[in-house]
N, C-alpha and C positions, 0 to 999 in steps of 0.2 A: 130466146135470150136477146136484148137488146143491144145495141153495138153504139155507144157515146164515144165522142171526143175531147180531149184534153187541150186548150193551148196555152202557155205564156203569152202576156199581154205586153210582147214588145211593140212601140211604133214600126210601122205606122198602122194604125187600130183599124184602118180601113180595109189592111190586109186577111186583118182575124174574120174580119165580120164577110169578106169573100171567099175568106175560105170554110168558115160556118154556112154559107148559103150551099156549097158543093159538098161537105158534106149531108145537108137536106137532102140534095137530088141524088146524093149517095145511098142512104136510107139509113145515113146515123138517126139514132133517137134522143139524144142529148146532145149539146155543146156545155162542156163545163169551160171553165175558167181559173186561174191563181189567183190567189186573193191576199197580194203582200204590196203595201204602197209606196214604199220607197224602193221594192225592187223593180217594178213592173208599174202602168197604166192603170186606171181605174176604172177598175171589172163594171159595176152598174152602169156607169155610163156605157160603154162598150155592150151591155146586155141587153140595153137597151136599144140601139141600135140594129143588134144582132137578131132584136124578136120581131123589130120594125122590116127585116129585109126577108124574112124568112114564114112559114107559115104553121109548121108542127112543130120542131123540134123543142126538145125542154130544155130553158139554160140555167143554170145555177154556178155556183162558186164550190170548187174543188181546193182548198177550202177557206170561208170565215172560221173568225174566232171571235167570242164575246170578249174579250181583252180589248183590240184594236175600235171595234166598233160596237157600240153603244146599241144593245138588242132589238129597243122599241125603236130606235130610226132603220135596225136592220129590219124589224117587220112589217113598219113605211114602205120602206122599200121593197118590196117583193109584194105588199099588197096592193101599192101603185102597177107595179108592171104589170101584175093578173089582173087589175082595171083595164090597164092598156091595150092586152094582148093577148086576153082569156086565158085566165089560170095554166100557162108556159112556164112558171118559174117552180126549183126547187132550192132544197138551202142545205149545201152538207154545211156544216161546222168541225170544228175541233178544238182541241185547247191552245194551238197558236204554234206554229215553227219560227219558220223565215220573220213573219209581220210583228212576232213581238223582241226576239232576237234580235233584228235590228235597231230595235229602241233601245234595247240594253236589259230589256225585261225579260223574264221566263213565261214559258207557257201557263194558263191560268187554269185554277184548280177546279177538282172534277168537279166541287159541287155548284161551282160558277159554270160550269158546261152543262150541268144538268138540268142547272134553272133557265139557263139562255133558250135551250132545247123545248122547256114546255114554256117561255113566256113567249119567243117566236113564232111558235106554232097555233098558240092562242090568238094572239094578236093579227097576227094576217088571217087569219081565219074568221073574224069577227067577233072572237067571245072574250071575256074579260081575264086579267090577269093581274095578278099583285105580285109587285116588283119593287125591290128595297121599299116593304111596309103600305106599299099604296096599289091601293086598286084601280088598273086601268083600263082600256078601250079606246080601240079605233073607232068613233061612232060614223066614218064614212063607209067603211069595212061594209058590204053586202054579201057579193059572192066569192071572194077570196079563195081558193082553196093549195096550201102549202101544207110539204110534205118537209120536215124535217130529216135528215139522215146526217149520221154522227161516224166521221172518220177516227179507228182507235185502234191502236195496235196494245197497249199493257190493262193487267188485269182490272181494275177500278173504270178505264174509260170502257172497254169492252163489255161489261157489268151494264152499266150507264145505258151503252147502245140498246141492249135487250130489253132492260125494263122501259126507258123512254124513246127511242130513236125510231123513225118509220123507215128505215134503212141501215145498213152498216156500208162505209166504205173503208176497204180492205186494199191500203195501195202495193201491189207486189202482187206477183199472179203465180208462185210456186203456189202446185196443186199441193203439196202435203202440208203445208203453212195454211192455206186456203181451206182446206179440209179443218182444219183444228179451231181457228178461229170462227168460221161457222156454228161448230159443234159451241165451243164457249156462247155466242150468241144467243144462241138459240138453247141452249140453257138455262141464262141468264133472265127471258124473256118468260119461260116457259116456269120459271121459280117465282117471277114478278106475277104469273095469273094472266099472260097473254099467249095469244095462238102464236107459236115461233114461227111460224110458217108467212104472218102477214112484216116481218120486217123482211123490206126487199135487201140482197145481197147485191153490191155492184164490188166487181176487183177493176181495179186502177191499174197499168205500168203502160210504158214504155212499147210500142210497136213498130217495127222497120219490118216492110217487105222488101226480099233479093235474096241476092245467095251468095255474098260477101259476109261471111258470118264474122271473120275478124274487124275487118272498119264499122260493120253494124255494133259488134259489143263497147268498142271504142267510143262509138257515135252516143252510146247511151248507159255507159257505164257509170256517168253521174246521178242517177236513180238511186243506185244503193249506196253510194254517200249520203242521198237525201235520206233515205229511208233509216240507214245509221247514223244519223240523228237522233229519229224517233229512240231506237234499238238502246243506244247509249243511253238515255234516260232513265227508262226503265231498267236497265242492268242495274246501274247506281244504287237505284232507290230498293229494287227486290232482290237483286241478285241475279243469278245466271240459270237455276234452274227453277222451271215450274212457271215462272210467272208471265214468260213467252214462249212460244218453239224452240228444244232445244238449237235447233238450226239458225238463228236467229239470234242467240245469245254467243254462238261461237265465231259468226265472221266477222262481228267487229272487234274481236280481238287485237287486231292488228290496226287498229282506225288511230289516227294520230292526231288530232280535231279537227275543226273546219271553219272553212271562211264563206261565210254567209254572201258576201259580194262574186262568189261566184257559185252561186246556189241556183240549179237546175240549168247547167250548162254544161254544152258537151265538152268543152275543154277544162272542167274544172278538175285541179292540180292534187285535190283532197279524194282522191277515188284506188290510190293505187293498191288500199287494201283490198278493194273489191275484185276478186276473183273472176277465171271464163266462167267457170263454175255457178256462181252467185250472179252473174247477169242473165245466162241461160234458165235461170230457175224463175228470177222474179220476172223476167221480161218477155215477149213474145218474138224471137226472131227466124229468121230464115225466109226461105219460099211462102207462098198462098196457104199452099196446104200444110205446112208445119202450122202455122196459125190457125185453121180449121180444124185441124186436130187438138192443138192446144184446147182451142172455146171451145171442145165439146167436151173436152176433159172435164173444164170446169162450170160447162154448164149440168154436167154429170153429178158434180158437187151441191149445185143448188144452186150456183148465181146466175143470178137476175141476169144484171149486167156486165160488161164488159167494157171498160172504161179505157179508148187509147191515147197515151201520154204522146203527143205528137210534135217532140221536139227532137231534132235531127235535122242531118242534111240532102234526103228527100220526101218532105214531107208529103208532098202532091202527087210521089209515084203511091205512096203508100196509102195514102185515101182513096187516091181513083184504083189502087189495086181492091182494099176492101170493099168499094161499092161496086165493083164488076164481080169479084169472085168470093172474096171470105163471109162477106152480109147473107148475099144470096144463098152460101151453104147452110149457113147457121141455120136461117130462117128452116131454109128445106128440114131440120130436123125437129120441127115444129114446137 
């Protein structure tokens, strides 16, 4: 299973990109990204940078959305950087949280996720695609090679992942929510007439190592604010049973809405529905080895990856603890 990084793109950017270089010599396999512009820096340029200082790792956006940005400049862009910097980049997308919210817009619908999905993919990859009516191409496009992977938690986007997506990302690391979402994926994929097996599985949350479990839950109890977001959507539209984990339709129960200005921070004021409970589940905390037991849970499950959201307040013990101790297990389980 491979072990990525998550950051928020606060200033100063010089930071993100030194501390993506130590996770390389850590033996992260990815550095993702946020991808929201008026809360945060802007990821490509920052990617750019980050693939300039570093030599393996794969960086993409955790996540775009075809709403905010315009698909053929987003498969410009990713087909430039893998000119730049040998096919490094990937692309989750989604239908939009934070980045369209703060315009005043709602997330955009699946079937705009679905075309963004195969016209990105097309397009950085050098073969043609028709988009609103017109056939097109990158004709500088040679060796390109871009993976798409589509972040979804309700039933329509999850659908979507399986028959088009070369990935699911799954943000929230409770193994029995993990287990189910899977299973739908790879359903969904395996109904489309593809092998479920070749969409990779990456789970996303939140990672602090130590053994202050209370200031760690504190420290990153803004995840499943974020996360209940998503959750409240989808209640609205389908209701409460069936159409997510039941587990999942019952903690936001208590969720009182939220303010996007302080989305994905550790002091954000909109969290108090979130439960010890409900952080312990989506999040990875404790010592070393509570973490290596967690990842093998769910590499137990099937994922791929392992995606850690690396906002808190110590980030640096918690990297150099997983590239001394939790990478090293994982791998050992080959």
């Amino acid at each position: 299973m491979d072990i990525g990084v998550v950051f928020q793109l606060d200033p100063p950017a010089r930071r993100v990109v030194e501390l993506s270089q130590r996770a390389e010599a850590a033996g992260f396999s990815h550095v993702w990204s946020f991808d929201s512009h008026l809360l945060w820096q802007e990821p490509y340029v920052i990617h750019s940078a980050i693939l300039a200082a570093t030599e393996k790792v794969v960086v993409g956006p955790m996540v775009t959305n075809p709403g905010t940005r315009d698909v053929t400049v987003t498969a410009s862009t990713f087909a430039t950087l893998n000119e730049m910097y040998g096919n490094r980049t990937v692309c989750g997308i989604g239908r939009g949280d934070s980045a369209r919210r703060t315009l005043g817009l709602p997330p955009v619908d699946i079937a705009h996720l679905r075309e963004a999905v195969g016209v990105i993919r097309a397009l950085a990859n050098g073969r043609e695609a028709t988009h609103r009516g017109i056939e097109m191409r990158l004709p500088w496009v040679k060796e390109s090679a871009l993976e798409v992977w589509v972040a979804a938690y309700g039933p329509k986007a999850i659908k979507v992942t399986g028959e088009v997506g070369d990935g699911f990302i799954l943000q929230l690391a409770d193994l029995d929510i993990t287990e189910w979402m899977i299973k739908h994926v790879r359903r969904a994929a395996e109904q489309a007439g593809r092998d479920p097996s070749t969409v990779k599985i990456c789970v996303a949350a939140p990672a602090y190592v130590g053994d202050d479990l209370v200031h760690q839950r504190d420290q990153v109890r803004w995840f499943g604010g974020m996360v209940g977001n998503h959750i409240a959507d989808i209640v609205a539209r389908y209701g409460d049973h069936g159409a997510v984990p039941h587990a999942l339709a019952e903690y936001i129960k208590g969720r009182q809405g939220y303010d996007y200005a302080e989305h994905g921070r550790a002091d954000n004021a909109h969290t108090a529905f979130v439960t010890d409970d409900i952080v312990d589940r989506f999040c990875v905390l404790g010592p070393a080895q509570a973490h290596i037991d967690k990842l093998t849970r769910l590499k137990e499950l099937g994922v791929d990856q392992f995606a850690v959201y690396l906002q808190h307040d110590d980030m640096d013990h918690t990297l150099a603890a997983y590239g001394e101790t939790v990478i090293p297990a994982i791998r050992a389980l080959g």
